[in-house]
C-alpha positions in Angstrom: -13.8 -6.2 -9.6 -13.7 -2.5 -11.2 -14.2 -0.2 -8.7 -13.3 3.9 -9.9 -12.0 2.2 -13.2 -9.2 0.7 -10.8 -9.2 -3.3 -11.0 -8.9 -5.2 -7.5 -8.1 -8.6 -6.7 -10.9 -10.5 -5.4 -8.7 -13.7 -4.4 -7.8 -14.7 -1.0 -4.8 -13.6 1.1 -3.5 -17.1 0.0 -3.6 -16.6 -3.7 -2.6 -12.7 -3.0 0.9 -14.1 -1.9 1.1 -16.4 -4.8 0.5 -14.1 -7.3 2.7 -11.4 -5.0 5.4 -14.4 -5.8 5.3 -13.8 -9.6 6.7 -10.2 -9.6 5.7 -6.4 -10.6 3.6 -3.9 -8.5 1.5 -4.1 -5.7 -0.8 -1.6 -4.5 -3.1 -1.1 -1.3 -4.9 2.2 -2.3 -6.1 4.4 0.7 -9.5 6.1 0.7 -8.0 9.5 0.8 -5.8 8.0 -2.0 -8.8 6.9 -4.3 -11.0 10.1 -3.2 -8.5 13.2 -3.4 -5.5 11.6 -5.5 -6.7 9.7 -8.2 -9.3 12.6 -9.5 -6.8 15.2 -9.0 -3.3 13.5 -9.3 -1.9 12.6 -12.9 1.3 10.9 -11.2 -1.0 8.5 -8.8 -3.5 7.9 -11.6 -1.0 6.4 -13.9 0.7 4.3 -11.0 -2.8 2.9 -9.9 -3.0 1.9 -14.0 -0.2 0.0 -14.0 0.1 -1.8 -10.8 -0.6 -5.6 -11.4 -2.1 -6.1 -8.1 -4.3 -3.6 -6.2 -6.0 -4.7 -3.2 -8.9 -3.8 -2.0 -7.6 -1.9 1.4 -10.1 0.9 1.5 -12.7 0.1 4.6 -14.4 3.2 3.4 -14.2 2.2 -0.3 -15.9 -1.4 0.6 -18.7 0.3 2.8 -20.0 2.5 0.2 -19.7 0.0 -2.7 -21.3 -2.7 -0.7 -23.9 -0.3 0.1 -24.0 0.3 -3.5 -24.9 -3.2 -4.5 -26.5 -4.2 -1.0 -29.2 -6.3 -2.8 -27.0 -7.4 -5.2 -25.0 -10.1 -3.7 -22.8 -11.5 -6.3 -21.3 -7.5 -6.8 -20.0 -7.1 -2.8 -16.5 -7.1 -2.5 -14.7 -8.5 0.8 -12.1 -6.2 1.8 -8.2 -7.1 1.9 -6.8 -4.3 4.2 -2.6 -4.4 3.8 -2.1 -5.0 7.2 -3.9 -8.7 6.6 -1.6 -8.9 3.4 1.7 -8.3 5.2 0.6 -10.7 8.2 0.0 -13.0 5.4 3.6 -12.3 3.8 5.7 -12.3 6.9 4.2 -15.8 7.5 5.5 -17.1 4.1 8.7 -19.1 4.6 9.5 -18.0 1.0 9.4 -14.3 1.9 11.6 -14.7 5.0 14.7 -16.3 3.3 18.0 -14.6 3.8 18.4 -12.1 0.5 15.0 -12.1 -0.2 13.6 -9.0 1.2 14.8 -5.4 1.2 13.0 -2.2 3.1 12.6 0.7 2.4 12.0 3.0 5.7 10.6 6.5 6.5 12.7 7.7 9.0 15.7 6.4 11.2 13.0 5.6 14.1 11.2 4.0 12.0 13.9 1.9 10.9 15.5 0.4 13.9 12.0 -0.1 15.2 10.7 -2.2 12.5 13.6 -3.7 12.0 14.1 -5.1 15.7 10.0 -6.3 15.2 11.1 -8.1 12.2 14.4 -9.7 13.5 12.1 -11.2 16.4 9.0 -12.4 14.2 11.3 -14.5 11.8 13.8 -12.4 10.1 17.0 -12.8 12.5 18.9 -12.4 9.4 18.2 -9.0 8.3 20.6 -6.1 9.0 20.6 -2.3 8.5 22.1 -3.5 5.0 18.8 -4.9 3.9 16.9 -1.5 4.6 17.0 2.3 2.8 16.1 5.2 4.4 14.1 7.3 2.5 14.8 10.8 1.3 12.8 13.8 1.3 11.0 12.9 -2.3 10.3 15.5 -4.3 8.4 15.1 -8.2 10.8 15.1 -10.8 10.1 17.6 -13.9 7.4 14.9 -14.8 5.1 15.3 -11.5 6.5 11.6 -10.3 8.8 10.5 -7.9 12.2 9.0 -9.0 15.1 7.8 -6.7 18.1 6.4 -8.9 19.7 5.5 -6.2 17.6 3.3 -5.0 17.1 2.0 -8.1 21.3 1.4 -8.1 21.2 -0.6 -4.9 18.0 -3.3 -5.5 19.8 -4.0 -8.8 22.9 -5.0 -7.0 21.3 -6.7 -4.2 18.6 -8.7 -6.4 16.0 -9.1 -3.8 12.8 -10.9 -4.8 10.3 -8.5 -2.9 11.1 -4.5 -2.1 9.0 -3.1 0.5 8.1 0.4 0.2 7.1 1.1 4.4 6.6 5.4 2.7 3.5 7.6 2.7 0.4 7.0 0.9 0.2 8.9 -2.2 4.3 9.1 -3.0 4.8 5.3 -2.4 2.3 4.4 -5.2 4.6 6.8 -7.6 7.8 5.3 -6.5 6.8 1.9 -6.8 5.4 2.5 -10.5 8.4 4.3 -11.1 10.6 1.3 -9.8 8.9 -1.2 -12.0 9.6 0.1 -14.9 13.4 0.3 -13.8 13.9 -3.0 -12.2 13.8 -7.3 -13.3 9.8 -7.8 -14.2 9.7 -10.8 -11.3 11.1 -8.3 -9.0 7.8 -7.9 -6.4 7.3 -3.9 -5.1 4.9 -3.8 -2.8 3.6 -0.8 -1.2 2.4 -1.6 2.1 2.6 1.9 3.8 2.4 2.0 7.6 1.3 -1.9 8.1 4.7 -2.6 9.2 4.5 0.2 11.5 1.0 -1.0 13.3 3.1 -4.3 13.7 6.3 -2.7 15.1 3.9 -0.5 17.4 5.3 3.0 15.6 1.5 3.9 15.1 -1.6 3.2 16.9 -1.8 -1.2 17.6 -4.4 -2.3 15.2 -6.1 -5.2 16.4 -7.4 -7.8 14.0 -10.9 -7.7 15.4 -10.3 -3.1 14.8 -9.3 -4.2 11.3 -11.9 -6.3 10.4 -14.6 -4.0 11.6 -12.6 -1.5 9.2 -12.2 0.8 12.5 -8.0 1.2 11.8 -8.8 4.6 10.2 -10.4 5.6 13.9 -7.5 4.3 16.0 -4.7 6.0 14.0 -7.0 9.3 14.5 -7.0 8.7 18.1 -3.2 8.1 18.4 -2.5 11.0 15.8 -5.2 13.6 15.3 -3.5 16.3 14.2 -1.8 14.1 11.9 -4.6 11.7 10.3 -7.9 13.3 11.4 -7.5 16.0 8.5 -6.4 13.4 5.8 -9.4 11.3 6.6 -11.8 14.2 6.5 -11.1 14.6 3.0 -11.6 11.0 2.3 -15.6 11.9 2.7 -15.6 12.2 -0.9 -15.1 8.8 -1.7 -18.6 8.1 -0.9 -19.2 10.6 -3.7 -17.0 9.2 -5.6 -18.1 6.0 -6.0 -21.7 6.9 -6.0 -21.0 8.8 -9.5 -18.7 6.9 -10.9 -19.6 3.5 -10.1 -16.7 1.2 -12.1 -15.6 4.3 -14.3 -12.1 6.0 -14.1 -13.2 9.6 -12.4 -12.8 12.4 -14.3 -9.8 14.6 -13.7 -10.4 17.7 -11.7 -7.9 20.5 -10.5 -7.2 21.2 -7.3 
């Protein structure tokens, strides 16, 4: 389904982590992602292009374009938030064999934390050797983020699926960057903070919150200072996909 000229997999979480088993880019695009970024971000637009798998994550997104098409059955789309995918992935025997994962963290917290959530949900394995802690990204003289470095260690450690655990918004950059540098069956999937509403770093998302789409509303309660601005400006999206319908939006500056 085309949705802001951005094509989202309509399959279920089943076929998301067969098709996650082939290799290249996966993408959960937020709503302030798809209403501030992508109309207003050359860097983000061109990563959301060339993902190979974009889910449909959004809660906001689905509303309004179910709203869109509410007497118009065969045109609703059923939301696939990333926290369902990764739930989906860590259950995957395939994804929790020795060697085949490797994380990429936001902070030393947020490191150990995960990582201890992960060594007790099936992934006694994994050491601080299987993880990277981020930089500070800044864009390179191209607007995108880069990270050689990075780069250098994947390619020596050959894991089948990278896990980019980074903000919205610079994840989606590094990841498209990464693709283009790495083996095309490599799998880089940018799952954000669902590791971390797993771990219990941010707010505990309930299934029942996250299926309601109500995740946005808890992470505002546990974080307000933090989320409830970024959220605000995802109002647009509404707008968004009220003008645009299935067409790319039009590039604005900020």
């Amino acid at each position: 389904m085309q949705i802001s000229g951005i094509e989202f997999f309509e399959g279920s979480e089943a076929d998301t982590v067969r098709r996650t088993g082939e290799g290249g880019l996966v993408l959960a695009p937020s709503g302030p992602g798809i209403a501030c970024d992508l109309p207003r971000d050359m860097a983000y637009r061109a990563a959301v292009q060339g993902a190979d798998l974009i889910l449909p994550d959004s809660g906001a997104m689905v509303l309004a374009w179910n709203i869109l098409h509410a007497f118009r059955p065969k045109y609703r789309l059923r939301r696939l938030s990333g926290l369902q995918y990764l739930r989906a992935l860590v259950g995957e025997a395939s994804f929790r064999e020795p060697g085949a994962t490797f994380w990429v963290m936001p902070s030393k917290n947020d490191l150990m934390d995960n990582l201890d959530w992960l060594r007790k949900n099936g992934f006694e394995h994994l050491s601080e050797d299987d993880c990277y802690l981020a930089p500070m990204y800044k864009r390179d003289k191209d607007g995108g983020i880069v990270d050689p470095e990075l780069a250098r260690i994947i390619r020596e450690k050959r894991p089948r699926y990278v896990i980019l655990n980074i903000g919205g918004g610079t994840q989606e950059q590094l990841g498209w960057w990464l693709k283009r540098e790495l083996a095309d069956n490599t799998a880089i999937i940018c799952t954000g903070a669902a590791i971390a509403f797993l771990s219990g770093r941010q707010a505990n998302i309930p299934g029942w919150a996250d299926r309601l789409y109500c995740g946005w509303f808890l992470r505002c309660l546990s974080a307000p200072t933090k989320f409830v601005p970024r959220y605000w400006e995802a109002k647009d999206i509404f707008w968004v996909i009220l003008r645009y319908r299935s067409r790319l939006p039009d590039m604005r500056i900020r």
